[in-house]
C-alpha positions in Angstrom: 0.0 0.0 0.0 1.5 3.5 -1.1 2.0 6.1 1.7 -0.5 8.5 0.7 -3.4 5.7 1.0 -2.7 5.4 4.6 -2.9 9.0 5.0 -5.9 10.1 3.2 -9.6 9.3 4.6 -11.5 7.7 2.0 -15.9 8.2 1.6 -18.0 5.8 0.0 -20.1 7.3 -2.3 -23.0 5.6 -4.4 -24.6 6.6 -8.5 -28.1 6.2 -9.3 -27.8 2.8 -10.5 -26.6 2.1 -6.7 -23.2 1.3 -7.5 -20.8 2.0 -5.0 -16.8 3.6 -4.8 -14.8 5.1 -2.8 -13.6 8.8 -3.4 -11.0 11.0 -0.9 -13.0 12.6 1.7 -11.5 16.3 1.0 -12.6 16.3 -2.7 -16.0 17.2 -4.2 -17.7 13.9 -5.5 -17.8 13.0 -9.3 -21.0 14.2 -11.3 -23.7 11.4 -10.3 -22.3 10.5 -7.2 -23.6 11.3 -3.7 -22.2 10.5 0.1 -23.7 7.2 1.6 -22.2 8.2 4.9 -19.3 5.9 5.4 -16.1 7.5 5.9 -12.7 6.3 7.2 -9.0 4.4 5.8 -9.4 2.8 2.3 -10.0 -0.4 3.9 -12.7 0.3 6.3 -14.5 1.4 3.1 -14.1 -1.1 1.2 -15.4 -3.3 3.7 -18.2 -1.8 4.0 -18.8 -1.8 1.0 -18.1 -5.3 0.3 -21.1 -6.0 3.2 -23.5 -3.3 1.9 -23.2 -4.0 -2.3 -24.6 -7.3 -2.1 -25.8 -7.5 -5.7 -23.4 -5.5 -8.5 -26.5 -5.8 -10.9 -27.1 -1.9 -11.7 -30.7 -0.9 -10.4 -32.4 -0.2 -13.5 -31.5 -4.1 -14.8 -32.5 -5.9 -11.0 -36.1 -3.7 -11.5 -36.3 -4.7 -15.3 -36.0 -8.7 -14.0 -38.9 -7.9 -11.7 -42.0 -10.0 -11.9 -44.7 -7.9 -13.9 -41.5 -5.5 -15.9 
């Protein structure tokens, strides 16, 4: 692990099709992306969101496989 990734604070951050990332905490986040509430080293969220992203199927295909779509 480089230096600077134990230094920096990490956020998760999540897009409209529920995807999640993780983005350094003192920058503004990307166009589409919005705070989940997570924040702390690279690998606390990472775990998190290894627990919380149960399926990587993007939201619009998961409701298009719905019963009745």
């Amino acid at each position: 692990m480089q230096k600077a990734d134990k230094l920096t604070s990490y956020k998760v951050v999540v897009n409209h099709e529920e995807q999640y990332s993780i983005w350094p905490s003192h920058k503004d986040n990307a166009p589409g992306w919005r705070d989940v509430g997570k924040q702390g080293s690279k690998e606390e969220c990472l775990a998190f969101i290894e627990q919380t992203w149960t399926d990587m199927r993007p939201l619009s295909i998961r409701k298009s496989m719905q019963p009745g779509n």
